[in-house]
N, C-alpha and C positions, 0 to 999 in steps of 0.2 A: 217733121213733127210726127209723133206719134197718137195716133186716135183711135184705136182698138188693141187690143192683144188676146194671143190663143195659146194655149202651151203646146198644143199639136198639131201638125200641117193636115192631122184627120180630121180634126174642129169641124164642123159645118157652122157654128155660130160662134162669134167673138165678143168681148165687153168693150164698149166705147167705154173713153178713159177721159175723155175731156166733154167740155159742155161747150153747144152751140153746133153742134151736125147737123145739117139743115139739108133735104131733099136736093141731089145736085153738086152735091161739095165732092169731089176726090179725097179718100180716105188713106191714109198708111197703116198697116198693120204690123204689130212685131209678133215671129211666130216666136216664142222665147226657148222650145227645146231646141230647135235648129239657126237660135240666132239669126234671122233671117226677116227681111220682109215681104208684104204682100202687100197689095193697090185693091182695091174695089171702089165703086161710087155711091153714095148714099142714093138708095129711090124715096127715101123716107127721113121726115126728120126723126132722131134719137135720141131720149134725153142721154146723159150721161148714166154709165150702171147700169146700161139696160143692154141688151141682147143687137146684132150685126148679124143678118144671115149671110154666109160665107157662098151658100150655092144655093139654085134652085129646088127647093122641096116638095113636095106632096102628101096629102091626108096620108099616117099613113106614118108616113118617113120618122128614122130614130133620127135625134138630136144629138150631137156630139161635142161637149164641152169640157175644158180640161181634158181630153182625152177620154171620156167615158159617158155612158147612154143617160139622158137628163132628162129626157122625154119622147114625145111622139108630135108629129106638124097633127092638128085639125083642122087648119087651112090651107089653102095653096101662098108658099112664101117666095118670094124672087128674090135673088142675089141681092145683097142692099138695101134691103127691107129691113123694118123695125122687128124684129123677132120677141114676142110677147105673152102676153095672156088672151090675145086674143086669135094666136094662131097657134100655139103650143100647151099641149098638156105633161102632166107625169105620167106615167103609166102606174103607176102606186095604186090608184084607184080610179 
């Protein structure tokens, strides 16, 4: 089963695709340029549409989604973590 997808193996965050990812659960990912998957584990639950951090981050850190810069971390985010509003901003302003 599929429960996230990234278009680029550069991604640092993916979108959960299904509802019910609960802190704990073993995740599959489809990278979809390189047909391919990827494993991570949820440290957080997720709703569905919402953000998967791919790797460890720092205040600080560009965001990389679809392939291209989305924002910046304001918090410290770990693999697995819910990636949000409350650890990500734009840089827009």
């Amino acid at each position: 089963m599929i429960h996230f997808v990234l278009h680029d193996a550069s991604d640092t965050v993916a979108v959960v695709v299904v509802e019910g990812v609960k802190a704990g659960m073993a995740l599959t990912g489809w990278i979809m340029d390189e047909d391919r998957m990827v494993d991570i584990v949820a440290r957080q639950d997720i709703p569905i549409g919402h953000k998967v951090a791919l790797k460890a981050m720092k205040p600080g850190d560009t965001v990389i989604k679809y392939g291209i810069d989305m924002g910046k971390v304001v918090a410290p985010i770990e693999a697995g973590e819910h990636a949000h509003v409350q650890n990500i901003k734009t840089k827009r302003w």
